[in-house]
SESE-455671 format. One record per residue: residue in three letters; x, z negated, y negated of N, C-alpha, C in turn. Coordinates in steps of 0.05 Angstrom, whole numbers, plus 5000, padded with zeros to 4 digits. Layout:
<nodes>
alaXZYXZYXZY ...
</nodes>
This chain:
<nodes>
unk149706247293147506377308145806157320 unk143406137312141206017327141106007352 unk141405807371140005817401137805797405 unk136405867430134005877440133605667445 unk130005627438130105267447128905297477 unk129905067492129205007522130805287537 unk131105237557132305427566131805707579 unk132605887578132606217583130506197601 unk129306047619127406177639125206007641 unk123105957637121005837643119905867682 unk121105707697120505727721117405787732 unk115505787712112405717725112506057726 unk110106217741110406427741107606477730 unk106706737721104106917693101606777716 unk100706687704097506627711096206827717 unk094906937739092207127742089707077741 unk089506877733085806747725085906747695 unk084006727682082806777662078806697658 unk078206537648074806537656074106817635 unk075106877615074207087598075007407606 unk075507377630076407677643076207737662 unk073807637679073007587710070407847703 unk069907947680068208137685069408437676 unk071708447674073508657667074908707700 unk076208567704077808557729076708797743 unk074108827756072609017776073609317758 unk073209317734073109497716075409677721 unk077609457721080709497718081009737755 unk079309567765080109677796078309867797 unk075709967793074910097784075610367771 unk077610437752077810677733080510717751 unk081610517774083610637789086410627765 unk086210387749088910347734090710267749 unk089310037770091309867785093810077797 unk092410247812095110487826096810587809 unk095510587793097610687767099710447758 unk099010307752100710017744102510047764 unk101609967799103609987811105710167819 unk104310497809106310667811108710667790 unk107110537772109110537744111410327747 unk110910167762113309857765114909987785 unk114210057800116110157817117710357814 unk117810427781119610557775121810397755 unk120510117752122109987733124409827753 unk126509737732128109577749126909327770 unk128009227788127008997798125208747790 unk127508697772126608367757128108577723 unk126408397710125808467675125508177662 unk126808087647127107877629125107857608 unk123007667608121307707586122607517562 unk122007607536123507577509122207317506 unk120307367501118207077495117406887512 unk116906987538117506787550119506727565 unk121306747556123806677568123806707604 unk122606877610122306867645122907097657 unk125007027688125807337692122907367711 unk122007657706119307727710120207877742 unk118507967757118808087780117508317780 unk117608507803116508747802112508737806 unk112608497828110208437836108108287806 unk110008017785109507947773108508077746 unk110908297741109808477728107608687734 unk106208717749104008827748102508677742 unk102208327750100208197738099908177708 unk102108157704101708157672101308427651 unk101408677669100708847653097508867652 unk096808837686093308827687092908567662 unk094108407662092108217648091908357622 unk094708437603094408607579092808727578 unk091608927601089909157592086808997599 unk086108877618084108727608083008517587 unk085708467577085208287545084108437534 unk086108637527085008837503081809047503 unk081109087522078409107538076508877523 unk076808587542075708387526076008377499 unk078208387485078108297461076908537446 unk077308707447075208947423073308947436 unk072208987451069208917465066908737456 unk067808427464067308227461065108237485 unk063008107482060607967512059608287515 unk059508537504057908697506058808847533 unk056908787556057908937582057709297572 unk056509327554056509667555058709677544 unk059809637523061609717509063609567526 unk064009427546066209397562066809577584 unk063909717591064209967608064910197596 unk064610127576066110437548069410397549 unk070110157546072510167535074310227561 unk073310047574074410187607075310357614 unk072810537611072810837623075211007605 unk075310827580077011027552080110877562 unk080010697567083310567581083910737601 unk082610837624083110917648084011197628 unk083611357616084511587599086611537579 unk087811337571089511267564091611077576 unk091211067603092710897615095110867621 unk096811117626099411207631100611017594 unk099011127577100510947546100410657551 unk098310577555097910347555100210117580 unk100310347606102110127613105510107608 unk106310357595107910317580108810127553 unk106210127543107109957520107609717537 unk105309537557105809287565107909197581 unk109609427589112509407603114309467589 unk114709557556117709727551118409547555 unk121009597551123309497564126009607547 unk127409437533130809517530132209537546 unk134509657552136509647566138909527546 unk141109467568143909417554145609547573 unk146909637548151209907553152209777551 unk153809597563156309487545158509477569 unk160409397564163709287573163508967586 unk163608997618163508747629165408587613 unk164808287617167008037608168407907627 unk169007647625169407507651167507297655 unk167007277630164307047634161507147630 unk160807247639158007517641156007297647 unk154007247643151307197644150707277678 unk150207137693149307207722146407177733 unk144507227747143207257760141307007762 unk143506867775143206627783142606407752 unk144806477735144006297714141006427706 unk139606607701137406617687134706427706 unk136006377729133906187743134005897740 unk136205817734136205567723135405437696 unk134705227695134005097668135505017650 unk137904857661139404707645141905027636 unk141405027608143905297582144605047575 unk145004857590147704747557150204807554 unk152004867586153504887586154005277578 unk151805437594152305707588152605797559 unk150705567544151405657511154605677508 unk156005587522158905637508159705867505 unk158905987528160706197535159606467519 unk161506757528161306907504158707107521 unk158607027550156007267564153507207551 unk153906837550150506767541150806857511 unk152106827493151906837455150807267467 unk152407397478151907797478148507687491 unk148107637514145307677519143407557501 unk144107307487142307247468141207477443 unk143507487443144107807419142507937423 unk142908017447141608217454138308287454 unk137408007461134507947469133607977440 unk134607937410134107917388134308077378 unk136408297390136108577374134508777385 unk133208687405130808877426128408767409 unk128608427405126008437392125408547361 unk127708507345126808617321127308847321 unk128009077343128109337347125409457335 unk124609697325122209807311121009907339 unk122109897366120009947388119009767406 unk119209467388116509287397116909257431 unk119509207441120309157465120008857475 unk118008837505117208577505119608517527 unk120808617539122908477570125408727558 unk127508567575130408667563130508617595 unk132908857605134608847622137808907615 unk138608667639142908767636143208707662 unk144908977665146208957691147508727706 unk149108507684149808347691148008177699 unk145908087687144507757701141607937707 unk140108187716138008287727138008357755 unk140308377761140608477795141608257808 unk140108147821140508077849142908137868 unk144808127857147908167869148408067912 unk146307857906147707797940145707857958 unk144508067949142108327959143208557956 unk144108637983145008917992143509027976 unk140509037986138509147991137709347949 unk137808947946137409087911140509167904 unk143209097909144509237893145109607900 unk144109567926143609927927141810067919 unk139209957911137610117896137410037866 unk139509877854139910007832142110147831 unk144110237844146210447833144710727841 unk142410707867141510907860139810997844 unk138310807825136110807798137310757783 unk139510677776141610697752140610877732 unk140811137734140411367715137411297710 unk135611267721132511277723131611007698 unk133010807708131910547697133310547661 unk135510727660136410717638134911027620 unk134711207635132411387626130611267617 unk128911097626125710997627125510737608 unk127910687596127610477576126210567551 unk124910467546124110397514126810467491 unk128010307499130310297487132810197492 unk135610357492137810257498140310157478 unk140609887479142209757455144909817476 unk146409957451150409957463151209787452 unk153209587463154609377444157509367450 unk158509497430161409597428163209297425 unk163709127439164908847439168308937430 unk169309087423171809117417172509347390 unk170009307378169709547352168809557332 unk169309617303167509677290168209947279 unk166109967255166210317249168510487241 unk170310297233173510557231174610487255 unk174010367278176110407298174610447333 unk172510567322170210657349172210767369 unk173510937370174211107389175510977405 unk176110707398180010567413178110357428 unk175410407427173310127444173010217476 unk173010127493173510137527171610217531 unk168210157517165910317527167110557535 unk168210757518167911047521169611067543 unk171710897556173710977583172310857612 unk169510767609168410647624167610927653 unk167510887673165711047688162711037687 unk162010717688158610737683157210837666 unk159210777635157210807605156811117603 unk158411317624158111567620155111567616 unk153811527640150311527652149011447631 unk149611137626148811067600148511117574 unk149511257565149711497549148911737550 unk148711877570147312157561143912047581 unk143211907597141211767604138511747583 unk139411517571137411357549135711587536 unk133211507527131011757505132911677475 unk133011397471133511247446136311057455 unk138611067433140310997430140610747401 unk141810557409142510357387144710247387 unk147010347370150010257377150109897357 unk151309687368152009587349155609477351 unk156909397333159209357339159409017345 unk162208967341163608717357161208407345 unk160908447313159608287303156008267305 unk155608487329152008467325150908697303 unk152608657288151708987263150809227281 unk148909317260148509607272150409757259 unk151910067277153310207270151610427256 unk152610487231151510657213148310547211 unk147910347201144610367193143010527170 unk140910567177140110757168137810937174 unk136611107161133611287166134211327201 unk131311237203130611317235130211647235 unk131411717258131512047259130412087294 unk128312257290127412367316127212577322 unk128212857342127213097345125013107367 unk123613287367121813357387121013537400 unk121513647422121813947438118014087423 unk116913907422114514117418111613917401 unk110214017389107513807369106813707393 unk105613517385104013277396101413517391 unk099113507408096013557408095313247400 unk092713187385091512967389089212957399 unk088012767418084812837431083412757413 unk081312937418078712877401078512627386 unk078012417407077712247397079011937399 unk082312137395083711937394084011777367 unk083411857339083111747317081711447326 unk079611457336078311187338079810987346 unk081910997369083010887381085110637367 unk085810857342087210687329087010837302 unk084910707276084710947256086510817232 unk088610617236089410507219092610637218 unk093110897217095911047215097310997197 unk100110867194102010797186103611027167 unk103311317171104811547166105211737180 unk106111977171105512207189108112217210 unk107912397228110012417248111612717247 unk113612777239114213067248116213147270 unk113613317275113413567305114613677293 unk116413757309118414047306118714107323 unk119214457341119814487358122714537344 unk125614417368128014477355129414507388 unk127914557399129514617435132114707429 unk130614967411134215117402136115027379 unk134614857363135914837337138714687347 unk138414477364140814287358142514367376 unk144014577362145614667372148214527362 unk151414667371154414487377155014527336 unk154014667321155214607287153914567269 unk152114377274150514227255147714007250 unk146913967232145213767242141913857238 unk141414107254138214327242136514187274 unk134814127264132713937280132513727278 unk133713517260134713237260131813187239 unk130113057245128913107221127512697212 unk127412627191127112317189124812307185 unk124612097205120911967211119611737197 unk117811777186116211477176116211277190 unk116411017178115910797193113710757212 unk113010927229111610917248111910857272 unk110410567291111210547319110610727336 unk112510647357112410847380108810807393 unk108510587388105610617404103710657381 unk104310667353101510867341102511137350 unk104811137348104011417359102611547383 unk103011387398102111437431100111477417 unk098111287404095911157409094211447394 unk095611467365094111657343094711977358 unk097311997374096712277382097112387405 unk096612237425097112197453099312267465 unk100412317490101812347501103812477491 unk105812377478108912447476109712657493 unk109912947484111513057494114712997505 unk116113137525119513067526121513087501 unk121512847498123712857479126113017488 unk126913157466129813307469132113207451 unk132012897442134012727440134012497455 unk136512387453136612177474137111917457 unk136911887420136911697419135711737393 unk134711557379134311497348136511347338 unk138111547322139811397312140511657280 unk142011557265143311737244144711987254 unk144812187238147512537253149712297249 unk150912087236153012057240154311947261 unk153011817272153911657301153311897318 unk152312107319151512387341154812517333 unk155712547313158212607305160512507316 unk160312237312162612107322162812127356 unk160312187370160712167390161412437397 unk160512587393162112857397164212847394 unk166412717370168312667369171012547390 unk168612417396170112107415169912217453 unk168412297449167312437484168612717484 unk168512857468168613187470166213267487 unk163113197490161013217505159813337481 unk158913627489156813737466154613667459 unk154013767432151813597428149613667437 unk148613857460146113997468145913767495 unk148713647510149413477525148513237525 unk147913107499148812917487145312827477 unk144413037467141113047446140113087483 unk140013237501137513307521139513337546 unk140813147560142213247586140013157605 unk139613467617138813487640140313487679 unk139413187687142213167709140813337730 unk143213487743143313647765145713757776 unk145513787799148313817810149914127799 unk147714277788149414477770151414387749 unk151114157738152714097720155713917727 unk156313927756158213847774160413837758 unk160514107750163914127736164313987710 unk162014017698161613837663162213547678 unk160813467687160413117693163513137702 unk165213237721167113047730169513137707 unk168613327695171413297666171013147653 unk167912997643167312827629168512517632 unk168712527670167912177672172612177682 unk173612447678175612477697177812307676 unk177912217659179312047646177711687641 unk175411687648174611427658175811207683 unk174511067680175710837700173610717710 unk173910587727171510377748173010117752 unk171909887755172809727774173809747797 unk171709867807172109847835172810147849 unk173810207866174610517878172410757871 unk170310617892169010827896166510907868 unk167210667860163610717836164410987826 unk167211017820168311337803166011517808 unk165611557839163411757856160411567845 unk159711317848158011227853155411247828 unk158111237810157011247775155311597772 unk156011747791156112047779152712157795 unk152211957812149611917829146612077809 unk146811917796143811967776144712277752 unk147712257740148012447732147712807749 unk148212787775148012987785145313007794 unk144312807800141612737810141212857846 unk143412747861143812777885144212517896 unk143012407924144312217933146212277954 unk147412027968149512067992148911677993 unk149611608026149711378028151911218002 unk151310918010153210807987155210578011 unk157010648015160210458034162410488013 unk161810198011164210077990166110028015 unk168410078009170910058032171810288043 unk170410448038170610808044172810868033 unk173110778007175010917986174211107969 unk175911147947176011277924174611647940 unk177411667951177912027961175912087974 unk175411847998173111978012170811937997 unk169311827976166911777958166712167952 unk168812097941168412377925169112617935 unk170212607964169512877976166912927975 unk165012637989163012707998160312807975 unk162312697943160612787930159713067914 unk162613247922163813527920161813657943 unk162513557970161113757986157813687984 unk155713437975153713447969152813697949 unk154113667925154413847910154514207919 unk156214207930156514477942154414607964 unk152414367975149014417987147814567975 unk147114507945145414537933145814717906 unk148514887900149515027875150615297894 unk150815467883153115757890154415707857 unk156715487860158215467833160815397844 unk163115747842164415687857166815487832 unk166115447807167315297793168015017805 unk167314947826166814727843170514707842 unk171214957853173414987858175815027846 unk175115017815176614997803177814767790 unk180314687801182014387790184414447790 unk185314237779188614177774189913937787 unk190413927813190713667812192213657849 unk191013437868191613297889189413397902 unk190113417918187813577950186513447960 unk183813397969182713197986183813258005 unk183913058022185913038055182513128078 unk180813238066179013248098178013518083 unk178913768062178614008055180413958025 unk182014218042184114268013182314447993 unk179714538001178414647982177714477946 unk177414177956175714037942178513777932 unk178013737916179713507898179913217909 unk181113047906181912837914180212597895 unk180412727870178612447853177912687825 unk175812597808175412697785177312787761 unk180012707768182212697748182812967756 unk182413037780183513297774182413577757 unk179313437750178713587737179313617702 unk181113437704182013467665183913637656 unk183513807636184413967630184913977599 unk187313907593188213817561188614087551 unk187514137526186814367511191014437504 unk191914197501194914267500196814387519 unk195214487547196014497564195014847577 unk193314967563191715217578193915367570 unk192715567599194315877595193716027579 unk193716337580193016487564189916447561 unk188416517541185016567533184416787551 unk185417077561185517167571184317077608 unk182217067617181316907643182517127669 unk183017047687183417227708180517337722 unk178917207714176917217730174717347711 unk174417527687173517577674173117907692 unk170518037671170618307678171518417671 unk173218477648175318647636178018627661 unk178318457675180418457694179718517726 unk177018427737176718477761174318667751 unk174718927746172719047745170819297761 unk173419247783172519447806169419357819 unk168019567837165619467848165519277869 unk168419257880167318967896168118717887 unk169518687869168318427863165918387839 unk165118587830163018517814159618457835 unk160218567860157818527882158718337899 unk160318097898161217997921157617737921 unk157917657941156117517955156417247941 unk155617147926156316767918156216537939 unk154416597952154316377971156216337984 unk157016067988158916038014158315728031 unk158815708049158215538075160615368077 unk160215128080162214968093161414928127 unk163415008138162714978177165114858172 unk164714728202166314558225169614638223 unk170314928217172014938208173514968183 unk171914918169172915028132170615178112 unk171515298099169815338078170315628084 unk167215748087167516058095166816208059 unk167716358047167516478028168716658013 unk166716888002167317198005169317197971 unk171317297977172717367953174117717949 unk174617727934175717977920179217977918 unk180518087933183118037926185018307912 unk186318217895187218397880190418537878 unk192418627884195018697883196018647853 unk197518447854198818377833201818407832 unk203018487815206418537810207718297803 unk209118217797210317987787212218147765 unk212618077740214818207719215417967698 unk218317867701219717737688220617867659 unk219617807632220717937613223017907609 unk224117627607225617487598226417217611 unk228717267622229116897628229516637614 unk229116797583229316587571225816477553 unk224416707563221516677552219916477556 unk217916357548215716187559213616257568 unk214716557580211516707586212516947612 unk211417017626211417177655209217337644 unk209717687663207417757657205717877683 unk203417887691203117917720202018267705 unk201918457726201018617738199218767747 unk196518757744194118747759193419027773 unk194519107793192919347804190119347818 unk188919427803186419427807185119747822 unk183319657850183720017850182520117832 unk182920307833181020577814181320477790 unk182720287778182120217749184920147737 unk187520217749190020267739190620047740 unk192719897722193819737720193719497691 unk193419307697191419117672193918817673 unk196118837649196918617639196018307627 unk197718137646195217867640198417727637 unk198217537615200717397610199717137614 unk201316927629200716627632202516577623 unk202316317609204616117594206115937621 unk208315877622209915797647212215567626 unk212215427638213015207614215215047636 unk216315177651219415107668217514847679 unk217514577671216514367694215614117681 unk212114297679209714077660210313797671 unk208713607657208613357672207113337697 unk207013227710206213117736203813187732 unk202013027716198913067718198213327706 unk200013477706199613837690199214007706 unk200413857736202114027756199914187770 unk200114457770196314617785197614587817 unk197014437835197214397859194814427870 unk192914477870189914707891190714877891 unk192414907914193115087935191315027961 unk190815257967189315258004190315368013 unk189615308047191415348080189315628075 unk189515828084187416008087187516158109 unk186316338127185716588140183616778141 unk185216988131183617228135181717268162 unk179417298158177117368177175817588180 unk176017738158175118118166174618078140 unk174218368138174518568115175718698102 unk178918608102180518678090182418948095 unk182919048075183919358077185419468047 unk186419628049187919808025186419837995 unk183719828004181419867981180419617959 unk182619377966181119107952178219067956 unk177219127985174719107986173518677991 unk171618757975171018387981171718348018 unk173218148020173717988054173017708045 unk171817608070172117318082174417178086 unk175016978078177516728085175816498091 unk178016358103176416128122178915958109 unk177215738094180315508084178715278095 unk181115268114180615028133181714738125 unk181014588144180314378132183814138140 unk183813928128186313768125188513938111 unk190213778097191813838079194714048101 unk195814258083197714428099199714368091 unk201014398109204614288112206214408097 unk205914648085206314838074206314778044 unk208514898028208414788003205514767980 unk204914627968202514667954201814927940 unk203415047937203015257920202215477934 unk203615527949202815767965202915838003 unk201416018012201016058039200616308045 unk203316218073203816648075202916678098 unk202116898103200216948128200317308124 unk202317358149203017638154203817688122 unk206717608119208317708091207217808065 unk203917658070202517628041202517378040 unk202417318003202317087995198717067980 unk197316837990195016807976194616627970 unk194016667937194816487907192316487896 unk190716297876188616267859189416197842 unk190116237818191216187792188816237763 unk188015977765185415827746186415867720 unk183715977699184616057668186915847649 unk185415557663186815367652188615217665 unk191415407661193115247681196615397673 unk198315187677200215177675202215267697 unk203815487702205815487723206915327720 unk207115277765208915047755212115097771 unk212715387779214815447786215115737786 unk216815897785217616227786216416297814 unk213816517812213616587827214816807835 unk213817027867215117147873214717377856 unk216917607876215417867852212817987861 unk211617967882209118027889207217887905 unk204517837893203117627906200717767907 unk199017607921195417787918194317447905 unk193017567885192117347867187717437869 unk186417137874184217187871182817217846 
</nodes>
């Protein structure tokens, strides 16, 4: 592999003078680009690595150099003619949002920290002779080379490793909170699987990572390559698109030299979880003729350009659907997807587990490293619970948070191994609770000072042992007015440890309650109960929640009230 000649950073910083652009400049401030430029950087990362000129660029820096782009190009089709420089102007300020995109894309990099990572600090220094050794500088070199001969004409690359400003609170908190944003807003995102190639993808650490979750369903455009720099599956560029492009009038002029056609498809619905209907293969066409020939890019409803076969494998490899996967939209409704997703991942460090899940939910909460794991992610359960009536919140398998037995201790408790569910049969379906109050109960519920106030439906359940030698119990369901409704759970004498359904809550009844199963209030208060995990009696009832996907994990009694 070729090295770069002279070293990674050219210390001088972009020139803002020019004698051939001193009559554009007014122009530029004028059509009101400038606000735009600066609104636009301030959505980019901090500092951005330019390819060519080997210089890490700044947020401030980069605006100079995008103004100068758009007044080149002004000047240069123009030439001395002040009218036709007040034409082109006025036609930039209408195409401006494209234009300062093209002069900022930007790559991103996915990958699996090293030990010898490319730092911050080295991209400010001159002397690479010694960094050439190592294996951070050979990946970022890579990298800078596969952004440039990328087909989307990317002028600055960012990596987490040597772009952030590490011994800056200041910047390393606002990128974990732009994390999702800055990897959304790339041009393009290269994955570099450093422990893989194509028959052995799944066994590579990217996928057990906590961060690369983001990084992955994030990005518009995806580019996997494996251990050697190869692209994985190369091959026809494939794009979907939620809806046609319009072209303006007279955007032909702009650029009348078109490369090939583009196909619009609307496929919102097509790409659906069994097959590959919307995938459709694009002409060699750049991203900026296109801008240019048909203006503004609708939302893409994929998240990468790549082959159905790598969209395959990752379905494979994640179990993340592919509607997940082509268009995830983050919000804290999708609480319960994200933490099954990331709940067999890992972090470095404690708390990122919570810290990583920031941009996917698209909620903030302060960031205190030293807090710990449990408390990160209480606080990221009860953020969550602000802003959703999803009482799925509540459904886990696992360890209790110690400041509400309502809410989980860490994301693991939300995994649920398909080798492991109860009956298909849900407790919580309408064929089982189908009386009128719980089909009207109230969703909302409140966390106060003392616990979690919220309206449930409770039901009289029997307990009936078929067999002591069976793998199966069968409950009971008296339901009023609607007789009696058999629900069989699988009971498997004494799962493994991480099988074990321990969300149990301290609870008390608060009103409502009566002979009729009418919806009542409980108040599950807060710190862990002394009381066995499983269950809590309060006036010689027992009150139990027993989740579709879940394993007994001891003989219950013969009669319980189950939610």
């Amino acid at each position: 592999m070729s090295q770069p000649n002279g070293p990674l950073v050219d210390s001088s910083g972009p020139s803002t003078s020019s004698p051939v652009l001193g009559t554009t400049i007014s122009l530029i401030n004028a059509a009101q680009i400038l606000p735009a430029i600066q609104k636009h950087v301030n959505t980019c990362p901090m500092y951005l690595y330019h390819i060519k000129d080997k210089e890490l660029v700044s947020r401030a820096q980069l605006v100079d150099r995008i103004t100068l782009y758009l007044e080149e190009r002004i000047r240069l089709r123009a030439g001395e003619d002040p009218q036709t420089i007040d034409t082109l102007a006025q036609k930039q300020s209408k195409f401006q949002d494209f234009r300062i995109r093209t002069a900022s894309a930007y790559a991103i990099l996915s990958h699996r920290w090293g030990d010898d990572e490319l730092k911050f600090g080295d991209l400010q220094q001159r002397d690479t002779i010694e960094m050439e050794k190592t294996q951070g500088f050979v990946k970022f070199v890579e990298f800078c080379k596969a952004a440039a001969q990328s087909d989307y004409s990317c002028l600055y690359v960012w990596a987490d490793t040597a772009c952030i400003d590490k011994k800056s609170s200041t910047d390393l908190d606002e990128a974990i909170r732009s994390m999702y944003n800055w990897y959304r807003n790339a041009k393009l995102c290269i994955v570099y699987l450093s422990a893989s190639n194509p028959e052995e993808l799944e066994g590579d650490p990217w996928f057990k990572r906590g961060w690369t979750l983001q990084e992955m369903l994030a990005p518009k455009r995806l580019k996997f390559y494996c251990n050697d720099w190869s692209k994985l599956y190369p091959g026809r560029r494939y794009d979907v698109v939620r809806a046609s492009h319009v072209a303006p009038d007279d955007a032909s002029s702009e650029d009348p030299q078109s490369k090939g056609s583009y196909f619009d498809v609307d496929t919102a619905s097509d790409c659906g979880d069994t097959g590959d209907e919307g995938i459709y293969p694009v002409s060699e066409v750049s991203d900026d003729d296109k801008d240019t020939h048909y203006g503004p890019q609708k939302k893409m409803s994929v998240s990468e350009k790549l082959t159905p076969e790598v969209l395959r494998r990752l379905v494979e490899i994640t179990k993340i659907r592919y509607r997940f996967l082509l268009n995830y939209d983050p919000s804290p409704a999708n609480a319960r997807n994200v933490f099954q997703w990331v709940s067999e991942r890992t972090t470095s460090r404690a708390e990122d587990m919570s810290y990583c899940l920031l941009g996917l939910l698209d909620i903030q909460i302060p960031i205190a490293y030293g807090e710990g794991e449990e408390r990160a992610f209480y606080r990221i359960q009860v953020e969550c619970s602000h802003h959703v009536e999803d009482r799925s919140l509540f459904l886990w398998n696992g360890s209790r948070s110690r400041w509400n037995t309502m809410f989980a201790d860490s994301p693991s408790a939300f995994y649920h191994p398909k080798a492991h569910q109860g009956d298909p049969r849900s407790l919580s379906s309408n064929c089982l609770f189908s009386s009128h109050s719980a089909r009207n109960l109230d969703p909302s519920f409140t966390l106060t000072n003392c616990g979690l106030r919220i309206m449930v439906a409770l039901h009289d359940v029997k307990f009936v042992e078929v067999s002591t030698n069976s793998e199966r119990h069968t409950y009971v369901l008296t339901v009023f007015k609607k007789g009696d409704t058999k629900v069989n759970l699988r009971w498997r004498g004494d799962p493994p440890a991480s099988d074990r359904v321990t969300a149990r809550w301290k609870v008390a009844v608060v009103g409502g309650f009566g002979d009729n199963n009418a919806p009542f209030a409980i108040l599950l208060r807060e710190r862990a109960t002394k009381f066995p995990p499983r269950y809590y009696r309060l006036s010689s009832a027992v009150f139990d929640e027993i989740p579709s996907l879940s394993s007994l994990t001891q003989k219950p009694p013969k009669t319980v009230w189950i939610q």
